[in-house]
Z-matrix of the N, CA and C atoms (Angstrom, degrees):
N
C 1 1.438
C 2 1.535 1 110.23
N 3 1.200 2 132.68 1 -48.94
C 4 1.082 3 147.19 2 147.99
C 5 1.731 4 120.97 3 -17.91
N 6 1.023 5 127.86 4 -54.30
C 7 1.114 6 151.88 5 -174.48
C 8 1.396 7 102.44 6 -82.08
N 9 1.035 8 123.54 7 -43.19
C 10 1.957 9 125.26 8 -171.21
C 11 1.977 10 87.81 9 -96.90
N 12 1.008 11 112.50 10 -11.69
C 13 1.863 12 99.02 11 170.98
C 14 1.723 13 97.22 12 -96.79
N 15 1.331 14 107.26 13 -39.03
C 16 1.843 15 72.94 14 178.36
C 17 1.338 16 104.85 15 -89.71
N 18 1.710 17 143.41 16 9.01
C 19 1.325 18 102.92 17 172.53
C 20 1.378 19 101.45 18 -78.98
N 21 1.459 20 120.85 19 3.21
C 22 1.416 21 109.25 20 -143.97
C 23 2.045 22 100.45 21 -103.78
N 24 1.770 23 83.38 22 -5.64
C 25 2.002 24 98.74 23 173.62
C 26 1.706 25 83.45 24 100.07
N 27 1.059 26 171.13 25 13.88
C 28 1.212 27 156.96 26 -131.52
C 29 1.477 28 97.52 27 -147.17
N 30 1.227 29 118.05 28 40.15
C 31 1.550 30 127.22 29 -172.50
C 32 1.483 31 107.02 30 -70.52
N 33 1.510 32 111.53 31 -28.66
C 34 2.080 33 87.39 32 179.77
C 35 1.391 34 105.84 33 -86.64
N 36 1.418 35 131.95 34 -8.93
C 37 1.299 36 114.11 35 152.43
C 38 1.607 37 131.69 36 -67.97
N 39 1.708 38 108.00 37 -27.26
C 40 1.560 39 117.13 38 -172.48
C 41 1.995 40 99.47 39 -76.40
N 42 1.056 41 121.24 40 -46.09
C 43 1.675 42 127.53 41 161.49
C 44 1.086 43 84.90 42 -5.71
N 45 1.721 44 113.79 43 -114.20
C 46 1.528 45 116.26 44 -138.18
C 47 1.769 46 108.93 45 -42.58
N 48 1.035 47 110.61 46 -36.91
C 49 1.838 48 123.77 47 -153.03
C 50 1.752 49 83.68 48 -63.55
N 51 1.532 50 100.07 49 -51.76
C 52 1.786 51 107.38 50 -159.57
C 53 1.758 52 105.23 51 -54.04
N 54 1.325 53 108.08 52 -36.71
C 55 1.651 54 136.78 53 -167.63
C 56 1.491 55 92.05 54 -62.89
N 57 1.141 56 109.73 55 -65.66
C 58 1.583 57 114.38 56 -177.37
C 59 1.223 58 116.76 57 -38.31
N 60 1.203 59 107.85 58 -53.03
C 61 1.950 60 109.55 59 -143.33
C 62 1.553 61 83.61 60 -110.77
N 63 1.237 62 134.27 61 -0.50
C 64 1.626 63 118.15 62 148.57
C 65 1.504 64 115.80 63 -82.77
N 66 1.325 65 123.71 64 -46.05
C 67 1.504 66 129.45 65 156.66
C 68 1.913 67 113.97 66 -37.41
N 69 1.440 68 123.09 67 -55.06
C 70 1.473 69 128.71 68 153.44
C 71 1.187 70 133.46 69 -50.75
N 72 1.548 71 123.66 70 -33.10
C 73 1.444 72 102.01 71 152.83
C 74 1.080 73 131.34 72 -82.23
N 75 1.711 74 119.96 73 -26.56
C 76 1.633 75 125.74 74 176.12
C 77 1.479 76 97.86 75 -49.20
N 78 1.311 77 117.17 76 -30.59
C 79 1.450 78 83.92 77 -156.83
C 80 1.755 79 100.25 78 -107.10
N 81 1.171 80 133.11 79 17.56
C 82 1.443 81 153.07 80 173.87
C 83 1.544 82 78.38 81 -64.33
N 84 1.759 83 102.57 82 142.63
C 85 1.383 84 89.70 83 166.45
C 86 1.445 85 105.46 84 -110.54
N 87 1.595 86 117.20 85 19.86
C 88 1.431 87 120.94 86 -179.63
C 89 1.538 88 98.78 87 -90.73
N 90 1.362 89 107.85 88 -23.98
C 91 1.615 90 110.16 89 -175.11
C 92 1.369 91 108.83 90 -100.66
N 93 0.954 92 98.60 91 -53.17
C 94 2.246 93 95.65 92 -167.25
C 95 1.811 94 114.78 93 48.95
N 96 1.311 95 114.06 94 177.42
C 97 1.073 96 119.47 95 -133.70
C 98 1.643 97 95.44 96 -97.63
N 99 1.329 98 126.72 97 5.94
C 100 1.554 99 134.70 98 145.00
C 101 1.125 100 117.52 99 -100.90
N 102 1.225 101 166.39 100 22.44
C 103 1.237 102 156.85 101 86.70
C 104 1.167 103 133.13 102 14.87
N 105 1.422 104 107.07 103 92.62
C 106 2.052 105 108.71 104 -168.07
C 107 1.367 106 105.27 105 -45.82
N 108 1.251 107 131.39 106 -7.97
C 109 1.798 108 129.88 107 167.58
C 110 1.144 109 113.87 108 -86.16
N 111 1.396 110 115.34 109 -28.84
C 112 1.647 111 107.57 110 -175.92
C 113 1.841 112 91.13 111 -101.88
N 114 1.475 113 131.48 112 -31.63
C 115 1.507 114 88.44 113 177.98
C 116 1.746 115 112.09 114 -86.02
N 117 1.364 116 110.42 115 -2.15
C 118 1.392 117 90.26 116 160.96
C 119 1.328 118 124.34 117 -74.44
N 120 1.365 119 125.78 118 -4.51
C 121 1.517 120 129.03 119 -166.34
C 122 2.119 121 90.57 120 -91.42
N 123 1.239 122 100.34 121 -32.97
C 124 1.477 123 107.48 122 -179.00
C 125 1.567 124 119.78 123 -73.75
N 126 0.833 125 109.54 124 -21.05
C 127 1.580 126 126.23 125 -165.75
C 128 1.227 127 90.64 126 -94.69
N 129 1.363 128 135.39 127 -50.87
C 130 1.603 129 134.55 128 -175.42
C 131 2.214 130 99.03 129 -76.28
N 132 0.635 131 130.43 130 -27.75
C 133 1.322 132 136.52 131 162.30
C 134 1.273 133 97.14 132 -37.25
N 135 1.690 134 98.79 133 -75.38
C 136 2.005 135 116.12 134 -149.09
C 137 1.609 136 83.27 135 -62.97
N 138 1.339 137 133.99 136 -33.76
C 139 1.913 138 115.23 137 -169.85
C 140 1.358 139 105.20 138 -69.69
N 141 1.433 140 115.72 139 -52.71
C 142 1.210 141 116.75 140 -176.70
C 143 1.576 142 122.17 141 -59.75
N 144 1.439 143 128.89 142 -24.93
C 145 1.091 144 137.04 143 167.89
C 146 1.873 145 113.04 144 -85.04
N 147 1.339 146 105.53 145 -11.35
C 148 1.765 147 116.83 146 172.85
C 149 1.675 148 92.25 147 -82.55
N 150 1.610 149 135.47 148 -44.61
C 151 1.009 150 123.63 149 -164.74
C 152 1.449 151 106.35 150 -92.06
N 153 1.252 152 134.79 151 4.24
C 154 1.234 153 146.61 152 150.05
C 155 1.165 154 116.35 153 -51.06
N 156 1.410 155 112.42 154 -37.03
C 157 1.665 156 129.63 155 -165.49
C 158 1.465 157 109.82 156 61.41
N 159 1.768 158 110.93 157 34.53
C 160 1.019 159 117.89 158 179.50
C 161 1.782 160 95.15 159 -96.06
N 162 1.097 161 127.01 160 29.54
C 163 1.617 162 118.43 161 178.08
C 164 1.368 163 132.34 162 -29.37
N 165 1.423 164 127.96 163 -45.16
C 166 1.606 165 107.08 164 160.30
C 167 1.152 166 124.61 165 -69.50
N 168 0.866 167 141.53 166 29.83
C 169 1.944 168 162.08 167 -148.48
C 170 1.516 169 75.06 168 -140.06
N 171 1.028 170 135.60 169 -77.28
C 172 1.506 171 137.42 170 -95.82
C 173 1.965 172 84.79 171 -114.23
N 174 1.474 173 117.11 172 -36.16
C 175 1.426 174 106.25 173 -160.50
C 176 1.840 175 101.66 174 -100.47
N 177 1.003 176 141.99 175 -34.52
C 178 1.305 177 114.11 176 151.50
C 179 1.599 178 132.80 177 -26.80
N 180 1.582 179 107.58 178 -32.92
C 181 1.812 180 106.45 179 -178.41
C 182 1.127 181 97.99 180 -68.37
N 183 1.591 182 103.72 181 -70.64
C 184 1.231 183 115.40 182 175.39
C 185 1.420 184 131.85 183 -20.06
N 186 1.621 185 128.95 184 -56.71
C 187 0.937 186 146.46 185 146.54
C 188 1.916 187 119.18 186 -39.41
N 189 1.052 188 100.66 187 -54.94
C 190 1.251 189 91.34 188 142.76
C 191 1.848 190 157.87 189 -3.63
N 192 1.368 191 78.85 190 -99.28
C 193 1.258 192 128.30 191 166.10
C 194 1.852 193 101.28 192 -37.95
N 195 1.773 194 91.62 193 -86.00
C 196 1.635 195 92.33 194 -177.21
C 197 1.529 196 129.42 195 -41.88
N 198 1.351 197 102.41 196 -24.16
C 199 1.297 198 122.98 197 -173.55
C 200 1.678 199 108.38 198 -57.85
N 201 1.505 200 92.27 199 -66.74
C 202 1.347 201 103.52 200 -176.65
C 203 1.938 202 115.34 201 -66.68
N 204 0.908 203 99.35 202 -20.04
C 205 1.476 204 113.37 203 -172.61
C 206 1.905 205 105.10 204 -66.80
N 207 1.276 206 70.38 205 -40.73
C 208 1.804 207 82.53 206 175.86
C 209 1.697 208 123.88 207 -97.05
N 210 1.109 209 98.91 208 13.42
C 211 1.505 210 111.87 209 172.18
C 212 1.695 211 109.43 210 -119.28
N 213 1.485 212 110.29 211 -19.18
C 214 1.223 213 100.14 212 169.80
C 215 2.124 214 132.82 213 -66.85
N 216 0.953 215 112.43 214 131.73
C 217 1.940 216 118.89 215 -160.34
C 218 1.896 217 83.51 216 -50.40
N 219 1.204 218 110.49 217 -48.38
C 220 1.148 219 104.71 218 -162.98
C 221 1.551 220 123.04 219 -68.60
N 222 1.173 221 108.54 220 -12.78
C 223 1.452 222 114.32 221 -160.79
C 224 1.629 223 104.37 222 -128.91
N 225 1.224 224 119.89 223 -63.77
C 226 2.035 225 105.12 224 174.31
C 227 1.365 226 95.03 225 104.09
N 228 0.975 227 90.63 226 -169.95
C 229 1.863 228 129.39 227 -171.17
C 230 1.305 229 104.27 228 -104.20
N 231 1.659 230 132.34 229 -24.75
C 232 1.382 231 134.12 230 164.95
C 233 0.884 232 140.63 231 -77.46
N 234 2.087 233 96.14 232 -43.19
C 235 1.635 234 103.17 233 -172.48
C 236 1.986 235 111.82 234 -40.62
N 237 1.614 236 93.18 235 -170.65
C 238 1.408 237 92.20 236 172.18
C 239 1.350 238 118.97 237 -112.53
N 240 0.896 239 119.27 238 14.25
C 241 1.659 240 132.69 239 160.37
C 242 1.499 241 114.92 240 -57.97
N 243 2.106 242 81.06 241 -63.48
C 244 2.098 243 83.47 242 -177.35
C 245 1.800 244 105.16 243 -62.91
N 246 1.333 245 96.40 244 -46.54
C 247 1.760 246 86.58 245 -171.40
C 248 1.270 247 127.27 246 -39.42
N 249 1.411 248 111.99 247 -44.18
C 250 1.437 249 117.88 248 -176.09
C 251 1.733 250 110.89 249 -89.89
N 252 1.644 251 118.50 250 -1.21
C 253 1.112 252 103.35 251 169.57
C 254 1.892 253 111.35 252 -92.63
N 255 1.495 254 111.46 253 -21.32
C 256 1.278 255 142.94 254 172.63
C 257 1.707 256 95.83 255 -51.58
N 258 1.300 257 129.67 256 -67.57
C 259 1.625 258 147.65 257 -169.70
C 260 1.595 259 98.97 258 -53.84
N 261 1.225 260 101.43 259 -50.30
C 262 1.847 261 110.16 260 164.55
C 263 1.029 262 130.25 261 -30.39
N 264 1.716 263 96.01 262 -64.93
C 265 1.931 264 111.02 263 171.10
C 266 1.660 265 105.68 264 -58.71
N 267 1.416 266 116.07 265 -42.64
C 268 1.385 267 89.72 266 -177.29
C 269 1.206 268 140.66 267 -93.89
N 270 1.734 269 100.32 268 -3.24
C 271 1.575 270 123.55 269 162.97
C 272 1.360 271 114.90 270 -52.20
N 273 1.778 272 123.55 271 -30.15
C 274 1.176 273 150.66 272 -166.88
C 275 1.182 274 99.06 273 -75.17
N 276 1.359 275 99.86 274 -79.73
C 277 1.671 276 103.36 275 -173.73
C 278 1.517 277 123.97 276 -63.95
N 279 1.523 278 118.06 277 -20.30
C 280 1.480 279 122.57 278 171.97
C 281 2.183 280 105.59 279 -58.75
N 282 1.669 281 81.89 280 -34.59
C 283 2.252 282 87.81 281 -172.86
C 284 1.453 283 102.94 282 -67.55
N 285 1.621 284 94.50 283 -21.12
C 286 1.780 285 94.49 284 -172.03
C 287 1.283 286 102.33 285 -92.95
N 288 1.256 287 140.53 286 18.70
C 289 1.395 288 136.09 287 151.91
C 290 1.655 289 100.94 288 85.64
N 291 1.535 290 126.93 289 4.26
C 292 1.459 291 139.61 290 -155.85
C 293 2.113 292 87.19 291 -119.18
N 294 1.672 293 94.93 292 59.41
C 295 1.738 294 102.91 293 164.92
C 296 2.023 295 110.48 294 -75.53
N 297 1.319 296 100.84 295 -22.63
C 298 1.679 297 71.72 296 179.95
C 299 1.685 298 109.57 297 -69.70
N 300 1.178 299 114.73 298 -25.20
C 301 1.726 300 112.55 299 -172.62
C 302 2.000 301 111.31 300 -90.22
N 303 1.531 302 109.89 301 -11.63
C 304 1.129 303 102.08 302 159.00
C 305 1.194 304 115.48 303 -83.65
N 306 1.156 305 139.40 304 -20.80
C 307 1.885 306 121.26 305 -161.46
C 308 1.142 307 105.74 306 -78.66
N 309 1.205 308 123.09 307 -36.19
C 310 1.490 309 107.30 308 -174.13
C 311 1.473 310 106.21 309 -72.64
N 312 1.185 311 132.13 310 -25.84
C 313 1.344 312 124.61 311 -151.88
C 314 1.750 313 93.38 312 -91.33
N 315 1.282 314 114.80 313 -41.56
C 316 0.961 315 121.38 314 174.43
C 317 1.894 316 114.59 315 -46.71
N 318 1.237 317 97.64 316 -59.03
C 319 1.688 318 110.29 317 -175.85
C 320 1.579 319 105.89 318 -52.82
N 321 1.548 320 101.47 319 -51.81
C 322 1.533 321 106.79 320 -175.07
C 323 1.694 322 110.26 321 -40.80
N 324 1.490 323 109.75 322 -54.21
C 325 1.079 324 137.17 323 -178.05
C 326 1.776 325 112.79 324 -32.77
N 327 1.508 326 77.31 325 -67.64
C 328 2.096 327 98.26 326 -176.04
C 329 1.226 328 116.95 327 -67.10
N 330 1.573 329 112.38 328 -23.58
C 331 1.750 330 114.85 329 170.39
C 332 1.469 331 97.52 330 -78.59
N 333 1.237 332 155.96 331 -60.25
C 334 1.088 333 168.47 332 -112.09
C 335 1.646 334 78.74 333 -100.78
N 336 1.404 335 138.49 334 -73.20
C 337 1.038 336 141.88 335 167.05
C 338 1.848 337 130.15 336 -36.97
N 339 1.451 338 108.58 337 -7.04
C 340 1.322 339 102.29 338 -147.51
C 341 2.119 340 89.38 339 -94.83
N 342 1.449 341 105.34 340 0.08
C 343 2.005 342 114.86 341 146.23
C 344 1.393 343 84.58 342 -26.01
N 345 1.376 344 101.85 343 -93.13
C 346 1.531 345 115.02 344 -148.75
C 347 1.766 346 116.41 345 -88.39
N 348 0.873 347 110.93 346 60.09
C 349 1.876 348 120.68 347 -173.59
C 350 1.423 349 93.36 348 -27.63
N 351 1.264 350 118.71 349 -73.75
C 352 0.871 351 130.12 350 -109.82
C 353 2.296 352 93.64 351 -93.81
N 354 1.505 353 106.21 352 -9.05
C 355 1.461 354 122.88 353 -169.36
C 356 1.377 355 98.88 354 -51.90
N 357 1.269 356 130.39 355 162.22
C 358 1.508 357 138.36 356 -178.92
C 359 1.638 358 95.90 357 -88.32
N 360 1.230 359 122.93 358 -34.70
C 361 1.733 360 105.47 359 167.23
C 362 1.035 361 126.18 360 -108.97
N 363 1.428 362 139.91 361 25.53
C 364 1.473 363 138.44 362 91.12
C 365 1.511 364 126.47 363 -33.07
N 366 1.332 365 122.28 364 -53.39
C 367 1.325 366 104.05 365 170.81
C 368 1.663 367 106.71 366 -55.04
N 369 1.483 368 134.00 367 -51.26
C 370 0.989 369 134.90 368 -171.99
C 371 1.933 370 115.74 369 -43.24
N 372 1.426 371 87.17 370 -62.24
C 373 1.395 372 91.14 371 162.58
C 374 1.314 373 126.96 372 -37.80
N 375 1.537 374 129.17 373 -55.98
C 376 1.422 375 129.60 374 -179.44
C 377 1.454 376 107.42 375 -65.24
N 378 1.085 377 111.58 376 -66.35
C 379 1.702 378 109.32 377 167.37
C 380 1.573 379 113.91 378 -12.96
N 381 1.457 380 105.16 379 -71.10
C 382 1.671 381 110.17 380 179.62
C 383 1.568 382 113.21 381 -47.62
N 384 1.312 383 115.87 382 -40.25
C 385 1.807 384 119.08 383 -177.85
C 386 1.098 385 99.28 384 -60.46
N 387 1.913 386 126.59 385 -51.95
C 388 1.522 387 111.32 386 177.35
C 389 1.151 388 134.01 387 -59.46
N 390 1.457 389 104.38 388 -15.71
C 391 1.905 390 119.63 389 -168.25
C 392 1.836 391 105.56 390 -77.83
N 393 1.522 392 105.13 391 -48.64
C 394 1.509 393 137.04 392 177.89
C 395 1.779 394 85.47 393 -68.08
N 396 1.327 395 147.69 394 -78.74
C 397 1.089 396 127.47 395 -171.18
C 398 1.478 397 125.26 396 -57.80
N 399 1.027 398 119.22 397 -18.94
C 400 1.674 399 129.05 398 156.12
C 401 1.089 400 115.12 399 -77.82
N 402 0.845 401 123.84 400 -20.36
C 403 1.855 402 114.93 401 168.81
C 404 1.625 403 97.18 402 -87.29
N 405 0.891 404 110.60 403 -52.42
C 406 2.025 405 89.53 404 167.85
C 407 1.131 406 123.48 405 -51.68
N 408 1.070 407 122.69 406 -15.95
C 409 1.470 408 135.30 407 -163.02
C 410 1.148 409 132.81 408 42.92
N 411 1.824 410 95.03 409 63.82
C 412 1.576 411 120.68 410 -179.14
C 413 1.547 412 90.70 411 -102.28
N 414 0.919 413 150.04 412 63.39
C 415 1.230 414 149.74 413 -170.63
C 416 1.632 415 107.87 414 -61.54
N 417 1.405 416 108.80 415 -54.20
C 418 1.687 417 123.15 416 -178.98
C 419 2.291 418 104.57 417 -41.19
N 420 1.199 419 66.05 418 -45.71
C 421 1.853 420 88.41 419 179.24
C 422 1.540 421 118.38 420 -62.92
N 423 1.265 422 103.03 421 -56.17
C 424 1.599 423 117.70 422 169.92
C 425 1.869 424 109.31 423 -67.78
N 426 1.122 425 126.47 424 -35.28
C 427 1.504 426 115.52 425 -166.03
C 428 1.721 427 99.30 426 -71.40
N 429 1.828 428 132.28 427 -30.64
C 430 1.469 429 104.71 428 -175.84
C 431 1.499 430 102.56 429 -74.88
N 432 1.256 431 133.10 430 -34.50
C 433 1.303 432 121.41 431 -164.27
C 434 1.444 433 116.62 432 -95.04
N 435 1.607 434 128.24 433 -2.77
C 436 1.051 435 129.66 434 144.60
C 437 2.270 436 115.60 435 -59.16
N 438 1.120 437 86.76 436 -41.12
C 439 1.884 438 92.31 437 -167.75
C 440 1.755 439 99.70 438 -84.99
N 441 1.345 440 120.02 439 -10.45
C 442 1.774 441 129.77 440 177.48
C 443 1.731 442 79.99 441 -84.27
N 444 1.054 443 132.20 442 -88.45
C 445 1.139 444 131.64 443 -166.94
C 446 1.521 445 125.90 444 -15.38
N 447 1.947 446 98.49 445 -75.27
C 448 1.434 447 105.10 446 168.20
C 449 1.398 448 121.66 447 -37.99
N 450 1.406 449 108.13 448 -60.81
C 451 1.315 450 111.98 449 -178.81
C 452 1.667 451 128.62 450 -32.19
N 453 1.961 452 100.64 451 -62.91
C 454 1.329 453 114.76 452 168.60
C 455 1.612 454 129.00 453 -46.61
N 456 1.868 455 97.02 454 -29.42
C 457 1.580 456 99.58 455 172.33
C 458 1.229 457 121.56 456 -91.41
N 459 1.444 458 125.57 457 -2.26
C 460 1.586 459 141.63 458 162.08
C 461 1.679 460 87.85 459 -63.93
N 462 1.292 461 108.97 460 -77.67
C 463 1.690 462 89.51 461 -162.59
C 464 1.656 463 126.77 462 -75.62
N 465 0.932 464 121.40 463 -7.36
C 466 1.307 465 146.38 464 161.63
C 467 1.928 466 110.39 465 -32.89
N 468 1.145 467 111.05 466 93.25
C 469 1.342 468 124.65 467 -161.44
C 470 1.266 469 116.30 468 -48.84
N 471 1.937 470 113.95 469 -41.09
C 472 1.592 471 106.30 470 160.36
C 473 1.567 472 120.12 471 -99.51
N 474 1.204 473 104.94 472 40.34
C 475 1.347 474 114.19 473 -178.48
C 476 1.785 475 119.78 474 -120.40
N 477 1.327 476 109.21 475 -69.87
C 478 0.947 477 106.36 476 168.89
C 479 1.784 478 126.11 477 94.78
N 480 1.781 479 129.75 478 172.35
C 481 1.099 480 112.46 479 -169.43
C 482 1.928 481 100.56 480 -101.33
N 483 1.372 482 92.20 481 -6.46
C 484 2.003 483 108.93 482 167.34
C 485 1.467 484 120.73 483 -92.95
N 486 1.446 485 107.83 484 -1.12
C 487 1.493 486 112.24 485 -169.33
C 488 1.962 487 106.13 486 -59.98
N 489 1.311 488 126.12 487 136.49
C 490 2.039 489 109.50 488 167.31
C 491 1.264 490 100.18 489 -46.73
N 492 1.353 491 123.03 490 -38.34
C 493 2.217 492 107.91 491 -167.55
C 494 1.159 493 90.29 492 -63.15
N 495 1.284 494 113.40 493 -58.17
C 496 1.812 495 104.82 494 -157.99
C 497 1.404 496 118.53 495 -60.41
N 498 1.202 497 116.68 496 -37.27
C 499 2.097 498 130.18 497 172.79
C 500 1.913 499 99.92 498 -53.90
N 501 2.000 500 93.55 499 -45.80
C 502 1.773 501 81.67 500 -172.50
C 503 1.846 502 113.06 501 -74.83
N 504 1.218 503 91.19 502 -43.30
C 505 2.053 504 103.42 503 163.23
C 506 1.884 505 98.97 504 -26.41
N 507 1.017 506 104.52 505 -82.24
C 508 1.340 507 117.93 506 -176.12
C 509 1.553 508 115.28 507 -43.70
N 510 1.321 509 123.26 508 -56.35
C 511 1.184 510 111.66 509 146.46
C 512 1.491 511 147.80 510 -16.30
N 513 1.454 512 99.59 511 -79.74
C 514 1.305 513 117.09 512 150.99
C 515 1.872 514 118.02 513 -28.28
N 516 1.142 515 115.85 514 -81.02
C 517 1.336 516 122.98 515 161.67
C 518 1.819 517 111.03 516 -20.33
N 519 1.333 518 116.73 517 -58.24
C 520 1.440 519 98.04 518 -163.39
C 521 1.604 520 89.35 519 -98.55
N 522 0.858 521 144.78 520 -33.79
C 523 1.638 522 117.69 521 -173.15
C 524 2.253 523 97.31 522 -61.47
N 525 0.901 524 126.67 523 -23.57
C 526 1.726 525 121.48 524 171.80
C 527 1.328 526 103.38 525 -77.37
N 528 1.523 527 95.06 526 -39.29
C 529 2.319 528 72.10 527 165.50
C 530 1.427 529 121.09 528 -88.78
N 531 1.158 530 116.60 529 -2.51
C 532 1.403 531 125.09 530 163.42
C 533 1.252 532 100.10 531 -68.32
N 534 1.386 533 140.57 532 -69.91
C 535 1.296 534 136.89 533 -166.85
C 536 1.662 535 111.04 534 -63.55
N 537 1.456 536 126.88 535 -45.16
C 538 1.285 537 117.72 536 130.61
C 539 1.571 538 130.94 537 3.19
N 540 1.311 539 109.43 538 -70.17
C 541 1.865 540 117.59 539 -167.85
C 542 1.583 541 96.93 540 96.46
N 543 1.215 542 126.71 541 14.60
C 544 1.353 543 126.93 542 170.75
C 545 1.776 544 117.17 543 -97.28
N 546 0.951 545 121.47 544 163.49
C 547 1.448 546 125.13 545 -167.22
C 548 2.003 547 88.47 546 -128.70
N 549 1.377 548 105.15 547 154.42
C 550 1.837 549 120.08 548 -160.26
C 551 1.606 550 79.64 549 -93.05
């Protein structure tokens, strides 16, 4: 229920529900507090509390989360669980204005990803490195992998040149050539 209220934007109702049923599996003693059910129940928390724009709330789970994700035998430092709970922490810390401690995590992330170039959260991932390198105001740095991105999500079969990533991709892209002095 939780999950169908925040895709649905309805996050101060999904809170309490999300609160619950991460509090209910920690304390399962079939689950406990590494349990790919309970940190997925945690990981959907830390988004819903990221789209709160409650972010220091939100990046301890998160932090968390990746942690354990990547300590689990089953799962690693590669799978795509940790990656995208990893992209979290630095989605977090990029909102929190704290870009020197996202880029790397971020980058780590998007190389670790670059298996699958072509995945919709890999593109996401790279996107974020350009967003995090524009807030440093490496802009020169951020404009190829902002315009690699767009591009890939133009042709990107469930994506498209109408897809929101691809409109925000594109976005992205011209406000760095705006800061540039360049025109798209």
């Amino acid at each position: 229920m939780a999950q169908i209220l925040h895709a649905l934007g309805r996050n101060e109702e999904a809170l309490p529900i999300a609160q619950e049923v991460a509090r209910a599996n920690e304390g399962q003693p079939s689950l406990g507090s590494t349990h790919p059910d309970t940190l997925a129940s945690r990981y959907l928390l830390a988004q819903i509390l990221r789209s709160l724009r409650r972010n220091e709330d939100a990046l301890p789970i998160a932090q968390e989360v990746a942690r354990a994700n990547e300590a689990q035998p089953s799962l690693g430092p590669t799978h795509p669980d940790t990656l995208t709970s990893r992209a979290l922490v630095a989605q977090i810390l990029h909102l929190l204005g704290r870009n020197e401690e996202a880029l790397p995590i971020a980058q780590e992330v998007a190389r670790a990803g670059e298996a699958h170039p072509s995945l919709p959260n890999t593109l996401v991932t790279r996107l974020l490195v350009a967003q995090i390198l524009q807030s440093l105001g490496l802009n020169e740095e951020a404009l190829p992998i902002a315009q690699e991105v767009a591009t890939a999500q133009e042709l990107h079969p469930s994506l498209g040149p109408t897809h929101p990533d691809t409109l925000a991709s594109r976005y992205v892209v011209a406000e760095i050539l705006e800061k540039l002095g360049r025109s798209g």
